[in-house]
PyMOL Python script that loads the backbone (N, CA, C, O; Angstrom):
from pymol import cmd

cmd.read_pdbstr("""\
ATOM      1  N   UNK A   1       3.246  28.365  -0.187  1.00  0.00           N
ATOM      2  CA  UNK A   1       3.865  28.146  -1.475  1.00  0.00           C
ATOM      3  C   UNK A   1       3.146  29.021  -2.500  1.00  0.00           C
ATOM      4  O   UNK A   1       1.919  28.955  -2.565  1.00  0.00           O
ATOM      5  N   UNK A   2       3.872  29.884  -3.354  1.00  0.00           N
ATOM      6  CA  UNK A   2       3.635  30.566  -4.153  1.00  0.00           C
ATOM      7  C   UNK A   2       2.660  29.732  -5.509  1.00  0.00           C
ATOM      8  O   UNK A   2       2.493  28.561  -5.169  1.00  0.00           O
ATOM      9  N   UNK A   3       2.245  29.913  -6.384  1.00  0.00           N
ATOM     10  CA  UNK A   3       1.385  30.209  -7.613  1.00  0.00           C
ATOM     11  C   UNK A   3       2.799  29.455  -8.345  1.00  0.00           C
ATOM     12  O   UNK A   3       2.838  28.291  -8.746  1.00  0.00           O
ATOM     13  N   UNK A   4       4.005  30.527  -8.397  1.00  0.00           N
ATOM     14  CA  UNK A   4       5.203  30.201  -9.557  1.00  0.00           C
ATOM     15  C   UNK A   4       5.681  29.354  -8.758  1.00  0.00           C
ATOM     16  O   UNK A   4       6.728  29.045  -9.326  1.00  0.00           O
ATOM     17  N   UNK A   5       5.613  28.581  -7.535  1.00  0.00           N
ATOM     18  CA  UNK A   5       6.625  27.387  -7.479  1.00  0.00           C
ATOM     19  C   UNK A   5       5.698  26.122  -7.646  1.00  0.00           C
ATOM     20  O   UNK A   5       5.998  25.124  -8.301  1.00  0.00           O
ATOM     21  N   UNK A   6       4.795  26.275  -7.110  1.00  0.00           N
ATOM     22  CA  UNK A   6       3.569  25.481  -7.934  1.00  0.00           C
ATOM     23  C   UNK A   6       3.973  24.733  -9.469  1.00  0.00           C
ATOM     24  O   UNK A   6       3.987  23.515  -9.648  1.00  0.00           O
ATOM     25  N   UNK A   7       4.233  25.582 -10.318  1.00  0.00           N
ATOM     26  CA  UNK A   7       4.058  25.710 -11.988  1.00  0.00           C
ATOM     27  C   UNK A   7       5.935  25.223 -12.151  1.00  0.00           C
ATOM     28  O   UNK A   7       6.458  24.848 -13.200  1.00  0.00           O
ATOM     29  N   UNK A   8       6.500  25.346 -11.068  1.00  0.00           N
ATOM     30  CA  UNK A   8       7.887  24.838 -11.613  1.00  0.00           C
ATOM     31  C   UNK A   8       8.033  23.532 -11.048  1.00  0.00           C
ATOM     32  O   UNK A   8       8.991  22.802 -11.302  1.00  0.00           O
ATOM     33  N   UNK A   9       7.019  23.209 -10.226  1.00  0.00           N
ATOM     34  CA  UNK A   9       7.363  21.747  -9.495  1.00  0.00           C
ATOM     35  C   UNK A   9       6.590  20.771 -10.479  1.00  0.00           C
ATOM     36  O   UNK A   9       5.434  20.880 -10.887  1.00  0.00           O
ATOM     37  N   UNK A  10       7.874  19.427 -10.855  1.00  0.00           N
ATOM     38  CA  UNK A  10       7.755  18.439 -12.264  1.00  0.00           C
ATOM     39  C   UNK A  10       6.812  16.967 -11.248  1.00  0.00           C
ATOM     40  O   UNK A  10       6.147  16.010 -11.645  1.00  0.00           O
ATOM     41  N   UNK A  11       7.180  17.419  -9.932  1.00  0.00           N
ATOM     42  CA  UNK A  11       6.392  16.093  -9.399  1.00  0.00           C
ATOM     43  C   UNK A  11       5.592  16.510  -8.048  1.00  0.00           C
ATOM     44  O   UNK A  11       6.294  16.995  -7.161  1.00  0.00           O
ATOM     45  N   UNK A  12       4.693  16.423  -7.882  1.00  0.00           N
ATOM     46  CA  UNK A  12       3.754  16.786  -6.266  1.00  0.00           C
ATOM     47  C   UNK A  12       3.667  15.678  -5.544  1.00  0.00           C
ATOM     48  O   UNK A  12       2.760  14.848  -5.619  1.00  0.00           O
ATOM     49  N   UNK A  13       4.648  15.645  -4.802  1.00  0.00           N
ATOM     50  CA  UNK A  13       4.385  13.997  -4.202  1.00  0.00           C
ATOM     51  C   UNK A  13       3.357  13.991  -3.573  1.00  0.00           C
ATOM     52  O   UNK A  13       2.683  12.961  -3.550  1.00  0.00           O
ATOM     53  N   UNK A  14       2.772  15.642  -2.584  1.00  0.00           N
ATOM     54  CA  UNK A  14       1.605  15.536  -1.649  1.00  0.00           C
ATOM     55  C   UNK A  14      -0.079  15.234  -2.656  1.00  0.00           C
ATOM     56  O   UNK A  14      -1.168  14.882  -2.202  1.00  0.00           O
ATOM     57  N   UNK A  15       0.268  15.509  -3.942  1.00  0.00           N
ATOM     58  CA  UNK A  15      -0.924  15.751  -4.724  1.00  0.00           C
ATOM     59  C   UNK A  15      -0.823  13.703  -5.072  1.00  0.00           C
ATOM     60  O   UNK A  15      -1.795  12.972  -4.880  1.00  0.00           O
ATOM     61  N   UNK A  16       0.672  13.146  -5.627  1.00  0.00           N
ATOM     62  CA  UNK A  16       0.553  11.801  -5.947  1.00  0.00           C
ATOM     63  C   UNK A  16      -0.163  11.318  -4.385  1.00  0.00           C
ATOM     64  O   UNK A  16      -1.312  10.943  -4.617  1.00  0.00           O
ATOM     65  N   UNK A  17       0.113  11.231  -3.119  1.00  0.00           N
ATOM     66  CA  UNK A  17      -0.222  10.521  -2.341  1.00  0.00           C
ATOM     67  C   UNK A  17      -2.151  10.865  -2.102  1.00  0.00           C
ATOM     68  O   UNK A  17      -3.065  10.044  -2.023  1.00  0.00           O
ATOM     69  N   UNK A  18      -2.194  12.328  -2.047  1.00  0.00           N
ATOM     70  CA  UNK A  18      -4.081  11.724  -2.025  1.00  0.00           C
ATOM     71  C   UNK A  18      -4.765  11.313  -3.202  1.00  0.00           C
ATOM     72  O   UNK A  18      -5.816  10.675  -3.146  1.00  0.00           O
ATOM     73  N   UNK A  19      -4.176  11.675  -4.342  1.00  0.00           N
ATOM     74  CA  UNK A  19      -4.471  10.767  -5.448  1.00  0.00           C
ATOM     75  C   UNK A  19      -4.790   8.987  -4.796  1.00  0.00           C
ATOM     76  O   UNK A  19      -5.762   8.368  -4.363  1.00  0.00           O
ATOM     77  N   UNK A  20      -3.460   8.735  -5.033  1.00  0.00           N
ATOM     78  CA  UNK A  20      -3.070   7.307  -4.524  1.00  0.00           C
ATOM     79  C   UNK A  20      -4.105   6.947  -3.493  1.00  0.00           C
ATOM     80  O   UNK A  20      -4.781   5.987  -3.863  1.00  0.00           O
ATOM     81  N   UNK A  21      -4.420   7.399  -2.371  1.00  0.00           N
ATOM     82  CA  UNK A  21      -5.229   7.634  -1.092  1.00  0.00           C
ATOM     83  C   UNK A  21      -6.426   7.007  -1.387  1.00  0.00           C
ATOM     84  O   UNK A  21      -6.841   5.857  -1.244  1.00  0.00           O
ATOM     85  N   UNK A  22      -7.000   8.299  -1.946  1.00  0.00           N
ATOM     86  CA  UNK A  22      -8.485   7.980  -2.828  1.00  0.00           C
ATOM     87  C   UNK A  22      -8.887   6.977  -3.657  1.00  0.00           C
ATOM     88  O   UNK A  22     -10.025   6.545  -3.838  1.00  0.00           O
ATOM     89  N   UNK A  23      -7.472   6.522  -4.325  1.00  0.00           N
ATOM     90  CA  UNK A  23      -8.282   5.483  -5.261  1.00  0.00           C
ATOM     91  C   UNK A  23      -8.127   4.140  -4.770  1.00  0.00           C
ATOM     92  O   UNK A  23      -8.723   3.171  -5.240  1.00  0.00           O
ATOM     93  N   UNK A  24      -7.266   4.104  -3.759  1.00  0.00           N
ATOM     94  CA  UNK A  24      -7.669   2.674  -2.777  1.00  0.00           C
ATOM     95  C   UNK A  24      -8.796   2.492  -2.053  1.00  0.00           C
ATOM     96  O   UNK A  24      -9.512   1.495  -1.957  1.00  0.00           O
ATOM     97  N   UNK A  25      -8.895   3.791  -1.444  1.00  0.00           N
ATOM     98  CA  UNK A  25     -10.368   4.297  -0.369  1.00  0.00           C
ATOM     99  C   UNK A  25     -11.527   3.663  -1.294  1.00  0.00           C
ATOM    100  O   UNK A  25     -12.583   3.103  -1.000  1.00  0.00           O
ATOM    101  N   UNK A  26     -11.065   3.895  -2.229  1.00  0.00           N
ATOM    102  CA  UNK A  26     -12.465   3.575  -3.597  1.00  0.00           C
ATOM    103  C   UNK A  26     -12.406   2.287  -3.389  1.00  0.00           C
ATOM    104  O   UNK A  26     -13.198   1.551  -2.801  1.00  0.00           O
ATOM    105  N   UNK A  27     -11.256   2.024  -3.995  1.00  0.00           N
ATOM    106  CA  UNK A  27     -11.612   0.336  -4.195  1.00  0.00           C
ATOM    107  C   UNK A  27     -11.888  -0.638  -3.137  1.00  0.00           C
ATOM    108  O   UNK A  27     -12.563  -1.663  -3.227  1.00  0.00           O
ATOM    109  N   UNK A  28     -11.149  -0.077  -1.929  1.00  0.00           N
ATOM    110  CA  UNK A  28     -12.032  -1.178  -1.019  1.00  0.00           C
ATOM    111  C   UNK A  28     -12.544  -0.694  -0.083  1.00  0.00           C
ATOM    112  O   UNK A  28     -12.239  -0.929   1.086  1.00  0.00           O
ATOM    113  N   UNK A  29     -13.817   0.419  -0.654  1.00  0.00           N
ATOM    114  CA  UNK A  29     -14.903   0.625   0.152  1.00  0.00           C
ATOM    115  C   UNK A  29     -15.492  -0.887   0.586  1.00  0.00           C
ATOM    116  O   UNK A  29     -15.163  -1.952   0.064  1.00  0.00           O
ATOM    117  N   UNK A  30     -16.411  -0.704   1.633  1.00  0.00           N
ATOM    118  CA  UNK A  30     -17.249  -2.366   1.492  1.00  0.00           C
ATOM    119  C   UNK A  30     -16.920  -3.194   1.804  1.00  0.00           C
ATOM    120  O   UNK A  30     -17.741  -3.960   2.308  1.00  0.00           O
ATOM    121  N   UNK A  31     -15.294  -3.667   1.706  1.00  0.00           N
ATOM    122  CA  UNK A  31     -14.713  -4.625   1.567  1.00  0.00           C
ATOM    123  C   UNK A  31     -14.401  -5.252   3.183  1.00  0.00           C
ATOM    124  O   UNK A  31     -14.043  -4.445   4.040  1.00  0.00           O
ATOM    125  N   UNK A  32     -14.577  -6.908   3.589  1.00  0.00           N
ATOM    126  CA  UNK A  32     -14.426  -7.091   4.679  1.00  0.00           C
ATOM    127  C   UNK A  32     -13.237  -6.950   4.679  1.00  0.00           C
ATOM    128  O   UNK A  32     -12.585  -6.666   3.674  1.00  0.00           O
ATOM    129  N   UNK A  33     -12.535  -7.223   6.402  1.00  0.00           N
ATOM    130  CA  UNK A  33     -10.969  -7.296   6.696  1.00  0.00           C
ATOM    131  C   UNK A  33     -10.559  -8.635   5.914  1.00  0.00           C
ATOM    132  O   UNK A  33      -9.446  -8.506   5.404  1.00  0.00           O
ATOM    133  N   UNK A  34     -10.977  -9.522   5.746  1.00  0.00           N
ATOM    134  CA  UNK A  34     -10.175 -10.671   4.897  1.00  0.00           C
ATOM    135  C   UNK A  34     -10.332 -10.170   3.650  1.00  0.00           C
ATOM    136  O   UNK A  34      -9.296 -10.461   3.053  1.00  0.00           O
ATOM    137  N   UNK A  35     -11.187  -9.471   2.799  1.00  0.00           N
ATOM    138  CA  UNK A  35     -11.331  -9.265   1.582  1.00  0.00           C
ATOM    139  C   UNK A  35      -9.831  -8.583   1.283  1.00  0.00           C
ATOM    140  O   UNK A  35      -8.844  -8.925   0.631  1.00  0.00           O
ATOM    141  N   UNK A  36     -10.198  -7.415   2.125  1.00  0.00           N
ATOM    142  CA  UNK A  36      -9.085  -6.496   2.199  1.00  0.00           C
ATOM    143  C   UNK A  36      -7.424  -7.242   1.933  1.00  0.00           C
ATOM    144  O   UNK A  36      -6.662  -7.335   0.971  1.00  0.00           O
ATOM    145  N   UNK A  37      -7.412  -7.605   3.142  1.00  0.00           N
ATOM    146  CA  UNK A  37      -6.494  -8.651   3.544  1.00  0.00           C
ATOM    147  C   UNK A  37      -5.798  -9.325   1.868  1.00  0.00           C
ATOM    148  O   UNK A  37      -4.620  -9.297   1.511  1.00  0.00           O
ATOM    149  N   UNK A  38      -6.901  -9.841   1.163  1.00  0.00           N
ATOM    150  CA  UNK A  38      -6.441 -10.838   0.210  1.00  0.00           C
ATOM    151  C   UNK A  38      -6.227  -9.742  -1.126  1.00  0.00           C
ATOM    152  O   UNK A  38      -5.333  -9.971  -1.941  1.00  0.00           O
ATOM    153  N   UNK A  39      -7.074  -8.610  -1.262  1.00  0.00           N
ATOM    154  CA  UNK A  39      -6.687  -7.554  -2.075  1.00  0.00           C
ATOM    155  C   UNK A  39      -5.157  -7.251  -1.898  1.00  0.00           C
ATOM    156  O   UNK A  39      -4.262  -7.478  -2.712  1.00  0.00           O
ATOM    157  N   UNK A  40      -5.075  -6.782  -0.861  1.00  0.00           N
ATOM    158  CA  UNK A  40      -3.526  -5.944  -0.641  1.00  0.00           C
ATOM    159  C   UNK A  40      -2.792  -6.917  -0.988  1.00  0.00           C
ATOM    160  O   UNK A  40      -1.643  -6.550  -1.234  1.00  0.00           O
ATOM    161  N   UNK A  41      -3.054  -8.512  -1.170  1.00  0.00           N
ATOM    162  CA  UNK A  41      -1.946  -9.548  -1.301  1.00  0.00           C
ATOM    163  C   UNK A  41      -2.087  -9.856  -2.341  1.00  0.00           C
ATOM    164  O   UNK A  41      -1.212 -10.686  -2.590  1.00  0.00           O
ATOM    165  N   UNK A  42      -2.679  -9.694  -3.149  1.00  0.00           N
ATOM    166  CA  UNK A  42      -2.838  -9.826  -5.093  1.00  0.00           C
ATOM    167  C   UNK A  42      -2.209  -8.726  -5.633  1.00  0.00           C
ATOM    168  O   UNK A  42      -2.075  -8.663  -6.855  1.00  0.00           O
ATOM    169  N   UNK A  43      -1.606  -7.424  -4.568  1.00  0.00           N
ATOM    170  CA  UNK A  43      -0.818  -6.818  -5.836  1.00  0.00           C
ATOM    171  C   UNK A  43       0.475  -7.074  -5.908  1.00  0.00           C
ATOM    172  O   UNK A  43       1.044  -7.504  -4.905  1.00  0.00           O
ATOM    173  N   UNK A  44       1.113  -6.878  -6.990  1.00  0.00           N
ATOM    174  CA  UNK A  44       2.275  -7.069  -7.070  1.00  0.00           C
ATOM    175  C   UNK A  44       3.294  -5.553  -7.399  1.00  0.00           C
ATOM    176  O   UNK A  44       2.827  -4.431  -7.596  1.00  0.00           O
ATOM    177  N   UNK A  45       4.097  -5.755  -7.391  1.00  0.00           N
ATOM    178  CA  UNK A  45       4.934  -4.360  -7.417  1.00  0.00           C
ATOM    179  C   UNK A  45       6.446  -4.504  -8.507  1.00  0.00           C
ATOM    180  O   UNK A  45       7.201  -5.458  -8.316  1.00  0.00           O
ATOM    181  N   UNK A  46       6.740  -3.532  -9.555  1.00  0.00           N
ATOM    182  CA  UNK A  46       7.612  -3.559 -10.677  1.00  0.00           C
ATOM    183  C   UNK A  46       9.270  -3.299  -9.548  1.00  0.00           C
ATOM    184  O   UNK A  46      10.351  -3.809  -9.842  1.00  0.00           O
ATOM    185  N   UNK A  47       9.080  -2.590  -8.557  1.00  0.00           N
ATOM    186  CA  UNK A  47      10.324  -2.842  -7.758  1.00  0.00           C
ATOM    187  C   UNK A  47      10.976  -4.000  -7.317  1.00  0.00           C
ATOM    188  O   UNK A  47      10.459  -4.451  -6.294  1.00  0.00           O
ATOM    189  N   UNK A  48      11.867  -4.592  -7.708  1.00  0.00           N
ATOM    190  CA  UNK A  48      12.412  -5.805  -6.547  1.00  0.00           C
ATOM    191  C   UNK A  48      11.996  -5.450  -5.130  1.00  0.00           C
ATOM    192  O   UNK A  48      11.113  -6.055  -4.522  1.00  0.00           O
ATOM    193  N   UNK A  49      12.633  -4.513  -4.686  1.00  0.00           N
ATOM    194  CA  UNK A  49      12.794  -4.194  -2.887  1.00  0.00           C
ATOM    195  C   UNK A  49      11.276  -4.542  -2.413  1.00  0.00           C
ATOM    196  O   UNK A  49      10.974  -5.356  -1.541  1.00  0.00           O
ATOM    197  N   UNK A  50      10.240  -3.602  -3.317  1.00  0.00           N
ATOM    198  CA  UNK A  50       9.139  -3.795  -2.587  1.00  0.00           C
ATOM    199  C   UNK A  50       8.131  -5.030  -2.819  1.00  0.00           C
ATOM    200  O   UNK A  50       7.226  -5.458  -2.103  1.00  0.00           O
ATOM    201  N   UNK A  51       8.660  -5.492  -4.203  1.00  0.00           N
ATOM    202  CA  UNK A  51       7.822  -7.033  -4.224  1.00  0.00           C
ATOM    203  C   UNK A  51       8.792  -8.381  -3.088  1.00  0.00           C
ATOM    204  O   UNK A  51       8.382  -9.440  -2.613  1.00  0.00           O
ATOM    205  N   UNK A  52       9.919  -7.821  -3.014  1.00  0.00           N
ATOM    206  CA  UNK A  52      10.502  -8.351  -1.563  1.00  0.00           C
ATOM    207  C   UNK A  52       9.486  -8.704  -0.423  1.00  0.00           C
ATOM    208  O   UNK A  52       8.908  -9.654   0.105  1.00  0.00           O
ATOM    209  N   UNK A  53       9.649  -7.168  -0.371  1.00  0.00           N
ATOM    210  CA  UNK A  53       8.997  -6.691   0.966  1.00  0.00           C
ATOM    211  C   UNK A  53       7.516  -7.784   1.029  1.00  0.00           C
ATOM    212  O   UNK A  53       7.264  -8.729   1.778  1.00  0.00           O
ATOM    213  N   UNK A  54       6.709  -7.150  -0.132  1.00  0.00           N
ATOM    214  CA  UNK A  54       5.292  -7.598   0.066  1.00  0.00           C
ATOM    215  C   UNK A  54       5.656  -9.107   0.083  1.00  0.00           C
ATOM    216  O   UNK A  54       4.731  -9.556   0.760  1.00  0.00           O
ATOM    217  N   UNK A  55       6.167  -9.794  -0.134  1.00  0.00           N
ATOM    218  CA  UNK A  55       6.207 -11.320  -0.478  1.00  0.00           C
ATOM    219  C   UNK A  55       6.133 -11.760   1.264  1.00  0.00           C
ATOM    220  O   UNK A  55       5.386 -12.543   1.850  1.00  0.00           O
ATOM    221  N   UNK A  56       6.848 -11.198   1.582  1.00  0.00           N
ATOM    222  CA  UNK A  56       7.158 -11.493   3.256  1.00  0.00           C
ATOM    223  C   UNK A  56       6.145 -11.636   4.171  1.00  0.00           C
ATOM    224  O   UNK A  56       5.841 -12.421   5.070  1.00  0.00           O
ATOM    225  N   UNK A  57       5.446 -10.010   3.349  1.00  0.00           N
ATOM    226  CA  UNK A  57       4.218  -9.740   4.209  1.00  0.00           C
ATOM    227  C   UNK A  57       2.961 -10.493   3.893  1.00  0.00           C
ATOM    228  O   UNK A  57       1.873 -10.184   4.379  1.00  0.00           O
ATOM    229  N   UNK A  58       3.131 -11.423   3.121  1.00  0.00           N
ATOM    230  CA  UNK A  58       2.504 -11.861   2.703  1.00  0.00           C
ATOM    231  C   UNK A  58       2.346 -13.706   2.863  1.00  0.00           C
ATOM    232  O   UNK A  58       1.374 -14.452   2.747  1.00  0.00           O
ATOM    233  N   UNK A  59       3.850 -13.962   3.188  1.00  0.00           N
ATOM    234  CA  UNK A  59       3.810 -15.053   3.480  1.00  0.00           C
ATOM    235  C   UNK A  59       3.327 -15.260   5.267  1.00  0.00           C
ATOM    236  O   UNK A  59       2.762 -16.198   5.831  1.00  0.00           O
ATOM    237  N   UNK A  60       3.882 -13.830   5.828  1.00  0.00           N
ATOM    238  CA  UNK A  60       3.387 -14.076   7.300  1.00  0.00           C
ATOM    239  C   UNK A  60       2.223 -13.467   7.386  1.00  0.00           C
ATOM    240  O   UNK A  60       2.053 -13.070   8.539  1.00  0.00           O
ATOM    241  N   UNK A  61       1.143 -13.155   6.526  1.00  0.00           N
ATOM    242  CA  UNK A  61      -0.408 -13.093   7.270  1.00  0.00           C
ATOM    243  C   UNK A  61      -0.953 -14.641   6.264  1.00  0.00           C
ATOM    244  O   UNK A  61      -2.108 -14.612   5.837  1.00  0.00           O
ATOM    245  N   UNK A  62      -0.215 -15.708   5.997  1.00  0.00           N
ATOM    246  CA  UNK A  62      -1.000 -16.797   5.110  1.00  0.00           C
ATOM    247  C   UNK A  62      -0.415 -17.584   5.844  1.00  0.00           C
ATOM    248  O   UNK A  62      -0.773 -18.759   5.767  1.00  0.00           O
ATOM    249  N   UNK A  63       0.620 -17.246   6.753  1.00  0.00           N
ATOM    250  CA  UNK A  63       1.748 -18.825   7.596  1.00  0.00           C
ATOM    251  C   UNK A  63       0.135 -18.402   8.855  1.00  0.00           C
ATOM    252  O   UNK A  63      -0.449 -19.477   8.985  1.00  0.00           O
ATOM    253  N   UNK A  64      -0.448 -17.543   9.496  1.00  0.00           N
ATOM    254  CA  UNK A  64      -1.614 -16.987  10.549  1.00  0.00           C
ATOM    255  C   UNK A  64      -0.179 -16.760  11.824  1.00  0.00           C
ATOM    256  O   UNK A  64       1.019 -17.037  11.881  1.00  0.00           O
ATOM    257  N   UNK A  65      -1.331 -16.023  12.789  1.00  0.00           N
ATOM    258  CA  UNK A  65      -0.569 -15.485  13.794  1.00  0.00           C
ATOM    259  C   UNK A  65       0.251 -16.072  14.642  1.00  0.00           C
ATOM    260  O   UNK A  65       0.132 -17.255  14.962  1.00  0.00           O
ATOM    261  N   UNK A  66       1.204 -15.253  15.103  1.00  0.00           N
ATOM    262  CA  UNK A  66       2.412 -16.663  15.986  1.00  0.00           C
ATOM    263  C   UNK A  66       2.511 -15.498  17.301  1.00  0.00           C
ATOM    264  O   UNK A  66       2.477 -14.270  17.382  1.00  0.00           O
ATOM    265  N   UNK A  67       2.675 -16.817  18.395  1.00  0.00           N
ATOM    266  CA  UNK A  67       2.748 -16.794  19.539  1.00  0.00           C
ATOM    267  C   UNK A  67       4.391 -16.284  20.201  1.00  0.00           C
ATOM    268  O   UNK A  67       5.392 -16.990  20.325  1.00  0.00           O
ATOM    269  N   UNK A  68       4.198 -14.729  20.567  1.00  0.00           N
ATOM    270  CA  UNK A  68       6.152 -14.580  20.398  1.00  0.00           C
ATOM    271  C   UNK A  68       6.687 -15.007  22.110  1.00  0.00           C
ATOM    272  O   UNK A  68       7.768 -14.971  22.699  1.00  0.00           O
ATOM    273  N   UNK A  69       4.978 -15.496  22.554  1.00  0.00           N
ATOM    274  CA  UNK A  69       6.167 -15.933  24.007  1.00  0.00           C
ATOM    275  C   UNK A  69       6.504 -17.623  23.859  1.00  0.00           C
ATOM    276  O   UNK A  69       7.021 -18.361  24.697  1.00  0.00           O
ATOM    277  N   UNK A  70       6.116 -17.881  22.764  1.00  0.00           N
ATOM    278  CA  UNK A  70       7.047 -19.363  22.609  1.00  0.00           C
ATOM    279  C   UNK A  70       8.253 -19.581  22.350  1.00  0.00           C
ATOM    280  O   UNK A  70       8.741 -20.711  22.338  1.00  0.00           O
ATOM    281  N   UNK A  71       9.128 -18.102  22.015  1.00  0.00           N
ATOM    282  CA  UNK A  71      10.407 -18.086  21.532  1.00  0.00           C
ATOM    283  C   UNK A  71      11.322 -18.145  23.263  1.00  0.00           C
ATOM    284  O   UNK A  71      12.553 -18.147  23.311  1.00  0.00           O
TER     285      UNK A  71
END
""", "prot")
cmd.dss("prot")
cmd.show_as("cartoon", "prot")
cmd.util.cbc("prot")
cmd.orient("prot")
């Protein structure tokens, strides 16, 4: 990629995602797997779809693990 398409592009999604990357990496350096765990489940999200989503994911790591040969 050129210098001038660089300077005409209004959004870098590859530059937003290690942004994004890094500043989670930051925040839960240190952090145990439940810490973690309960971080990723305190955020919330301005999308419907994805505060959907997370709600789900969220209700099935707090319902704990299920057994799928009982179905």
């Amino acid at each position: 990629m050129t210098d001038d398409t660089r300077k005409k592009k209004k959004f870098d999604s590859v530059e937003f995602m290690r942004r994004a990357r890094a500043r989670i990496t930051a925040e839960i350096a240190g952090m145990t797997a439940e810490e973690m765990v309960e971080w990723f489940n305190s955020k919330r999200y301005s999308d419907p779809v994805l505060e959907a989503m997370a709600a789900r994911i969220r209700k099935s790591t707090q319902d704990g693990p299920t057994d799928s040969s009982d179905s």
